[in-house]
Every structure is written in structure tokens, then in C-alpha cells.
The first five atom37 places (N, CA, C, CB, O) and aatype in JSON, in Angstrom:
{
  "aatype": [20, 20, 20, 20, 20, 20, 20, 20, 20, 20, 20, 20, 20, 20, 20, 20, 20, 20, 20, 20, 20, 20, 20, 20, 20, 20, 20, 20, 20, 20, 20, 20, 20, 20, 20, 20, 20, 20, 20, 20, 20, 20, 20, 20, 20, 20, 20, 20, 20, 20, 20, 20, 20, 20, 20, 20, 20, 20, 20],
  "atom_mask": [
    [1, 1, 1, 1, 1],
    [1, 1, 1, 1, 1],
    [1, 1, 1, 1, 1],
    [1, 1, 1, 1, 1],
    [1, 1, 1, 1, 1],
    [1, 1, 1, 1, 1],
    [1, 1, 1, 1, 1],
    [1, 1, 1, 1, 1],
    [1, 1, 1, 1, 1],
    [1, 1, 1, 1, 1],
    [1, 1, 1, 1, 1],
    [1, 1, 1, 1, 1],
    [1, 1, 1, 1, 1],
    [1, 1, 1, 1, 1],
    [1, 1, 1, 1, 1],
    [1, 1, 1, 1, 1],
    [1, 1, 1, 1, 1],
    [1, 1, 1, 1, 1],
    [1, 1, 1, 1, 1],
    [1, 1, 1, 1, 1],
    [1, 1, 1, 1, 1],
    [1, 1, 1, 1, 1],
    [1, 1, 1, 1, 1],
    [1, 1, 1, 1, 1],
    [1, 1, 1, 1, 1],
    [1, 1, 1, 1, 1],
    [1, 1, 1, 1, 1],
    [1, 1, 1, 1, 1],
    [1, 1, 1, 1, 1],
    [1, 1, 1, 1, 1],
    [1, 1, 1, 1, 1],
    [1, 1, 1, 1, 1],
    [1, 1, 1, 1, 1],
    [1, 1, 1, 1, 1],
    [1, 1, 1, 1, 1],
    [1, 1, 1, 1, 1],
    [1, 1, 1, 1, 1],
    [1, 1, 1, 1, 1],
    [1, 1, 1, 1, 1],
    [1, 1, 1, 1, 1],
    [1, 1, 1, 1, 1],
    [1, 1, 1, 1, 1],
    [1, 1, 1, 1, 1],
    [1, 1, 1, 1, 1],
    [1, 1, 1, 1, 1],
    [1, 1, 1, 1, 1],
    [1, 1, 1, 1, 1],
    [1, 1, 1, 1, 1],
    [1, 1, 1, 1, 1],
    [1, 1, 1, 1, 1],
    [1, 1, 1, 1, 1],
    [1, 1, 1, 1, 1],
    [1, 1, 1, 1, 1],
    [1, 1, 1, 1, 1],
    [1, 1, 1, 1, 1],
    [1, 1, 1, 1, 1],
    [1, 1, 1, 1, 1],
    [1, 1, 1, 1, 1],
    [1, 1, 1, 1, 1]
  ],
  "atom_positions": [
    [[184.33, 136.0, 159.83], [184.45, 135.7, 158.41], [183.89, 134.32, 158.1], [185.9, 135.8, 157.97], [183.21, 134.19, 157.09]],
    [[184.16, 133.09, 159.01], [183.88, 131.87, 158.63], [182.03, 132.21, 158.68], [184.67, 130.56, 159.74], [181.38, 131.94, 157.67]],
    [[181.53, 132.64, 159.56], [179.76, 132.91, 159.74], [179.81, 133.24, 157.99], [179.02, 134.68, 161.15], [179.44, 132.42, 157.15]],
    [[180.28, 134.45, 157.68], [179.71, 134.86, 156.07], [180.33, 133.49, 155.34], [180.51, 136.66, 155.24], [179.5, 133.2, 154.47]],
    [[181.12, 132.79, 155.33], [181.69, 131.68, 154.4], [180.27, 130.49, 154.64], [183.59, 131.0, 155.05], [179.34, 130.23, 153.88]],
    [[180.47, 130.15, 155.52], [178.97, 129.43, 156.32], [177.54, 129.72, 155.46], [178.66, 130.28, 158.1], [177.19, 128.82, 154.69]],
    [[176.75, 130.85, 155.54], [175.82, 131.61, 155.01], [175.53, 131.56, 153.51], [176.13, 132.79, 155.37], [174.59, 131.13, 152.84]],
    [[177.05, 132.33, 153.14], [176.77, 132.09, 151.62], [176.82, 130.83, 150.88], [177.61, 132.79, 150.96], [176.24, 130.68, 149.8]],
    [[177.55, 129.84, 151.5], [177.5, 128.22, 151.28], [176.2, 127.96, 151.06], [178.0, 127.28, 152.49], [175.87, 127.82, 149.88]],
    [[175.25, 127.84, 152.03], [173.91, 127.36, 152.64], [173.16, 127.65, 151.41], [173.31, 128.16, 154.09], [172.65, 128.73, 151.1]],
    [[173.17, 126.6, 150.77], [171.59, 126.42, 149.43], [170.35, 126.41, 149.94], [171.43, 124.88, 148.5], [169.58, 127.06, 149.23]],
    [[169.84, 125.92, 150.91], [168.87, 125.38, 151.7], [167.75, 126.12, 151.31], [169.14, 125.42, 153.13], [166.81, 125.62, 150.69]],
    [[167.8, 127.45, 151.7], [166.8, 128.47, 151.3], [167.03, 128.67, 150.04], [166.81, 129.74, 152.01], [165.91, 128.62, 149.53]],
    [[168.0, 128.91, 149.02], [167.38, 128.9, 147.61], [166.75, 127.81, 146.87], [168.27, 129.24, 146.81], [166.27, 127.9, 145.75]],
    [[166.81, 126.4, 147.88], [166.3, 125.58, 147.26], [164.77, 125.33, 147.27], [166.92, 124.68, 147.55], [164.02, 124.8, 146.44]],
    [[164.56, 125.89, 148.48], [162.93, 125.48, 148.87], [162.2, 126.52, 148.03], [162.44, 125.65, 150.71], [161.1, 126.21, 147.56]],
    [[162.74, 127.79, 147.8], [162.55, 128.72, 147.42], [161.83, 128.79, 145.56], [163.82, 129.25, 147.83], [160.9, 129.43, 145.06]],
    [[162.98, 127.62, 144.91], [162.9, 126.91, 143.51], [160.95, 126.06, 143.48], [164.59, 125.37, 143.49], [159.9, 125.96, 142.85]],
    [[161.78, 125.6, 144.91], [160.24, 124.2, 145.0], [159.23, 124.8, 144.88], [159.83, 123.25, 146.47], [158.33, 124.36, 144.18]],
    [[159.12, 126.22, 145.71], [157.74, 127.05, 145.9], [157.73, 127.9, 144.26], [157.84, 128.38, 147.57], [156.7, 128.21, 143.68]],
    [[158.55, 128.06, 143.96], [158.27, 128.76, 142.59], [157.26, 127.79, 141.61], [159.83, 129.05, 141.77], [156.17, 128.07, 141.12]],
    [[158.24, 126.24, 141.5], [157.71, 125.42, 140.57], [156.48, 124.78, 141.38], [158.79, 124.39, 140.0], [156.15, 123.88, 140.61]],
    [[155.93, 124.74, 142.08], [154.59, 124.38, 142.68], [153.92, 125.24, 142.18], [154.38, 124.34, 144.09], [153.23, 124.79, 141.27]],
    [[153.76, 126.73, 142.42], [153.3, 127.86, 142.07], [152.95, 128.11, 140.35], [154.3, 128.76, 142.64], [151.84, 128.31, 139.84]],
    [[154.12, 128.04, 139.76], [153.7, 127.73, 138.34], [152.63, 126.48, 137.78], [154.97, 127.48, 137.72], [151.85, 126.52, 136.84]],
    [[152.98, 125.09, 138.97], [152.15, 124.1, 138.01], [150.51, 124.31, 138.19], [152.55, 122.41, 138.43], [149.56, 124.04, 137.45]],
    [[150.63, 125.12, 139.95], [149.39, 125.33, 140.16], [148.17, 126.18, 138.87], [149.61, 126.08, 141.44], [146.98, 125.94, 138.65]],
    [[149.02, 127.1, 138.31], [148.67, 128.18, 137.64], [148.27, 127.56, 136.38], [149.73, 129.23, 137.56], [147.21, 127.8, 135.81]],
    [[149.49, 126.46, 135.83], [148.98, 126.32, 134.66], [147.63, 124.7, 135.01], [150.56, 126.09, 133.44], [146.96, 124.21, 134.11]],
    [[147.59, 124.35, 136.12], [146.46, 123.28, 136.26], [145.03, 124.09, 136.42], [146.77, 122.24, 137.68], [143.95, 123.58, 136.12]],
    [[145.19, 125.55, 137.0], [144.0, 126.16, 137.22], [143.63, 126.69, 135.4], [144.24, 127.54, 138.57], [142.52, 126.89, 134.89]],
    [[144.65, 126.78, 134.92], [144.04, 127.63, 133.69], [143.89, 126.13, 132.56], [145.41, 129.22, 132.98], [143.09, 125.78, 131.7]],
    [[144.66, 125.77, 132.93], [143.81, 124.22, 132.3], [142.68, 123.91, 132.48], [144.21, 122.99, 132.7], [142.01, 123.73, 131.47]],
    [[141.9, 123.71, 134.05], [140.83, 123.65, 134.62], [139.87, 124.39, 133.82], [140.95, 124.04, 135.87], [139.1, 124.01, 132.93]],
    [[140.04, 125.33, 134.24], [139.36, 126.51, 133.64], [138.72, 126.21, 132.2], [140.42, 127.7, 133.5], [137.59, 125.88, 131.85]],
    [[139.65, 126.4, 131.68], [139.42, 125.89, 130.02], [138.0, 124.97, 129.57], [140.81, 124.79, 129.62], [136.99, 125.1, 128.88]],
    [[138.8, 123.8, 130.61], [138.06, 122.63, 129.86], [136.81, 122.46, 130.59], [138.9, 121.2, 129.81], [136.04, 121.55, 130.26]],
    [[136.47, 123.41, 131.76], [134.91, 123.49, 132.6], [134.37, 124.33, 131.5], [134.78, 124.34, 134.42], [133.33, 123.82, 131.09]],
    [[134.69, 125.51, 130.82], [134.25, 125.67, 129.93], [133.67, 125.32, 128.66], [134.61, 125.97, 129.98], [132.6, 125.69, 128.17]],
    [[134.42, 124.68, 128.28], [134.0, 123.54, 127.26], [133.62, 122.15, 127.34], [134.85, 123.4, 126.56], [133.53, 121.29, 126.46]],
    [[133.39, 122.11, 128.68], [132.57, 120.87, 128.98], [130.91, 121.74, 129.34], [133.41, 119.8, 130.59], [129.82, 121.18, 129.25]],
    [[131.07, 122.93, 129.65], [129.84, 123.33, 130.0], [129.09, 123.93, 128.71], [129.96, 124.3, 131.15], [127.89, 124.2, 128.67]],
    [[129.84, 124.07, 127.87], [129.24, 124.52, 126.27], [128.92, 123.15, 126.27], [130.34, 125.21, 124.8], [127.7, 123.03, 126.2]],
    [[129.42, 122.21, 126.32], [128.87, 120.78, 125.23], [128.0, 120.55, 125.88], [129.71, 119.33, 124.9], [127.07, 120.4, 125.09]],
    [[127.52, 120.37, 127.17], [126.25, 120.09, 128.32], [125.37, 120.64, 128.14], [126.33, 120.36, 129.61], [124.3, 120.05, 128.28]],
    [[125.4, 122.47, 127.63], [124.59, 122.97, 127.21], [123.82, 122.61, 125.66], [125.1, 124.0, 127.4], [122.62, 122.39, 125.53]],
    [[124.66, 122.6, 124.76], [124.44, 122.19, 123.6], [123.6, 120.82, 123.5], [125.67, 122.15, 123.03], [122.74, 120.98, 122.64]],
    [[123.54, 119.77, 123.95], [123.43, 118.75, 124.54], [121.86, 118.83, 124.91], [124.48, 118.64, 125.61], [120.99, 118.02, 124.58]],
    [[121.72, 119.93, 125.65], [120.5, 119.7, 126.38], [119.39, 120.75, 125.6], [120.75, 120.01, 128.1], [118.17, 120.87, 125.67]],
    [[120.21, 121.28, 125.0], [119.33, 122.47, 123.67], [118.92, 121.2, 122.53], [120.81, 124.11, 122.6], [117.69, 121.14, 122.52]],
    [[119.41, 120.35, 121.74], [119.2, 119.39, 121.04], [118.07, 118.48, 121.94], [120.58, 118.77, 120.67], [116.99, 118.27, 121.39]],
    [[118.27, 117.97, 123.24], [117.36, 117.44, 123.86], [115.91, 118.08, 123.45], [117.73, 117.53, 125.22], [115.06, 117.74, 122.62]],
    [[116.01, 119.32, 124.53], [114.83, 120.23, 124.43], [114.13, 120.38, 122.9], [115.34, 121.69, 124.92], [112.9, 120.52, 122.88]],
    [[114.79, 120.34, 121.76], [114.14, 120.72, 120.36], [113.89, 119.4, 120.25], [115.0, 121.49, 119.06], [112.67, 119.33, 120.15]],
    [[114.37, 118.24, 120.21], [113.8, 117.17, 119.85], [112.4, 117.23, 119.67], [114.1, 116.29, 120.64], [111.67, 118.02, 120.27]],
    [[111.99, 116.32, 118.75], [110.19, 116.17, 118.69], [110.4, 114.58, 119.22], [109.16, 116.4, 116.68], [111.24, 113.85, 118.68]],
    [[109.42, 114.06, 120.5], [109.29, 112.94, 120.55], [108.75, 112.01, 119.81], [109.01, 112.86, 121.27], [107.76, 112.5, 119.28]],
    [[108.97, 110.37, 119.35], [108.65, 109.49, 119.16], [107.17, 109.27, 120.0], [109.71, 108.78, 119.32], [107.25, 109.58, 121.19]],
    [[106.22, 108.93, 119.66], [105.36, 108.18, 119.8], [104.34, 107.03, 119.66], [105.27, 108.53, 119.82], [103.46, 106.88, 120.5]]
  ]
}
């Protein structure tokens, strides 16, 4: 009986368990953050270099 009193006490594993959840989430929302803003850094780079290209040079 004391082993099951012992066992069910023991946080240990639900705690690491929390840690890997919330790692897991921040990962997710830093990748879809990422994501995002490579996108819209790669529209403005593009845009950017379309205005370049039409330019008429100075001479």
C-alpha cells in the first residue's frame, strides 16, 4: 500500500510532462510566427526589386 501512496505522491513526471507541453506550444507558435513574417519580408524584397527593375535610370 505505502508503494501506491509513494507513486501517486510523485509529481515528477507530471511535471516534466507540463515543461514538454509548454516548450511544444511555444515552439509552434515561434514557427508560425516565423513563417508569417518570411513571408512578408519576402513580398516586400520582391516588391522592392520589381520597383528597382522598372525604374528608368538617371543619366
Amino acid at each position: 500500500m505505502k508503494l501506491f501512496r509513494d507513486l501517486l505522491a510523485n509529481n515528477e513526471g507530471a511535471t516534466a510532462i507540463e515543461y514538454g507541453l509548454i516548450a511544444a506550444l511555444v515552439a509552434v507558435a515561434a514557427i508560425g510566427a516565423m513563417t508569417s513574417l518570411g513571408t512578408s519580408l519576402g513580398n516586400t524584397f520582391n516588391n522592392v526589386s520589381g520597383e528597382m527593375d522598372s525604374a528608368s535610370p538617371t543619366a
